[in-house]
C-alpha positions as CSV (number, residue, x, y, z in Angstrom):
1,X,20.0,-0.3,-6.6
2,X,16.6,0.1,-5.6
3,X,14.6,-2.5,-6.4
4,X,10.6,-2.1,-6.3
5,X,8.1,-5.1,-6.5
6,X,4.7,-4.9,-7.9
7,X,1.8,-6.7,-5.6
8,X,-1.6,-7.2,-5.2
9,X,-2.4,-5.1,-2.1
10,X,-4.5,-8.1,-0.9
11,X,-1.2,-10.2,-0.5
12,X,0.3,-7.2,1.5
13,X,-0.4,-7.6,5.6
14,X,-1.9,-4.3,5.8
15,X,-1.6,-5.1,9.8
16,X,2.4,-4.3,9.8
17,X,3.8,-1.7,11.9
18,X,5.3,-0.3,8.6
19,X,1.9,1.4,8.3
20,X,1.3,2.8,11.6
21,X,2.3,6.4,10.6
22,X,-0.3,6.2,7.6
23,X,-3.1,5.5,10.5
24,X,-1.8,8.3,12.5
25,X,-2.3,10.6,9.5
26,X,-5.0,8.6,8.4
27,X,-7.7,7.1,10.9
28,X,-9.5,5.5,7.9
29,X,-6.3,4.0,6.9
30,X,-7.2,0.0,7.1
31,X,-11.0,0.6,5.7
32,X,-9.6,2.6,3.1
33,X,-6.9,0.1,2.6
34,X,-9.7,-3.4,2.8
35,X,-11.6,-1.9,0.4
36,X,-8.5,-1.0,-2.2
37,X,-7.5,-4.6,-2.0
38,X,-10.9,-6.4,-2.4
39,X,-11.0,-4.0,-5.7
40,X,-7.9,-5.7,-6.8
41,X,-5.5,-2.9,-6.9
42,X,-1.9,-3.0,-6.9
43,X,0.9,-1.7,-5.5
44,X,4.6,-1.6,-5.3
45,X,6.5,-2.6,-2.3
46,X,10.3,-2.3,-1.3
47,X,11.8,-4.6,1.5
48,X,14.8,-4.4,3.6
49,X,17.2,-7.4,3.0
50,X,15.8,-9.6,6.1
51,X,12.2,-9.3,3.8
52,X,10.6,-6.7,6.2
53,X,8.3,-4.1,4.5
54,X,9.9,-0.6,4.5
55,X,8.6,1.0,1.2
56,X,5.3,1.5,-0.3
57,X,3.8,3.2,-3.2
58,X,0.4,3.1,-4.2
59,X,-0.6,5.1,-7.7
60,X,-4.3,6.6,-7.8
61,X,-4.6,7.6,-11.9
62,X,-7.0,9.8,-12.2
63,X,-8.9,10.9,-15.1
64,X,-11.3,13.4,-16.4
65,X,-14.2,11.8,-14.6
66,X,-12.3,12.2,-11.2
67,X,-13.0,14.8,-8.7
């Protein structure tokens, strides 16, 4: 079973090679990723079963007032 855990983004190392393919895609990617965490947002994380990071899901709800 899958099991996902639900984090501050500020307590995720935004530095680990698990994100290297978002920057490739993404040249913004730690900016973008600094400022998410200093506005305390979340995120939910999946790790292999020697703890390294290889999931990661952050949800962007949008609303009416949202481009």
């Amino acid at each position: 079973m899958l099991e996902l855990e639900e984090v501050p983004m500020q307590d995720i190392e935004y530095a680990d090679s698990f994100f290297n393919s978002f920057r490739g895609f993404y040249p913004e990617f730690d900016e973008w990723y600094r400022r998410q965490a200093s506005r305390g947002r979340k995120a939910y994380i999946h790790r292999d079963p020697e703890g390294v990071l290889d999931g990661f899901l952050c949800l962007k709800i949008e609303g009416p007032e949202e481009d």
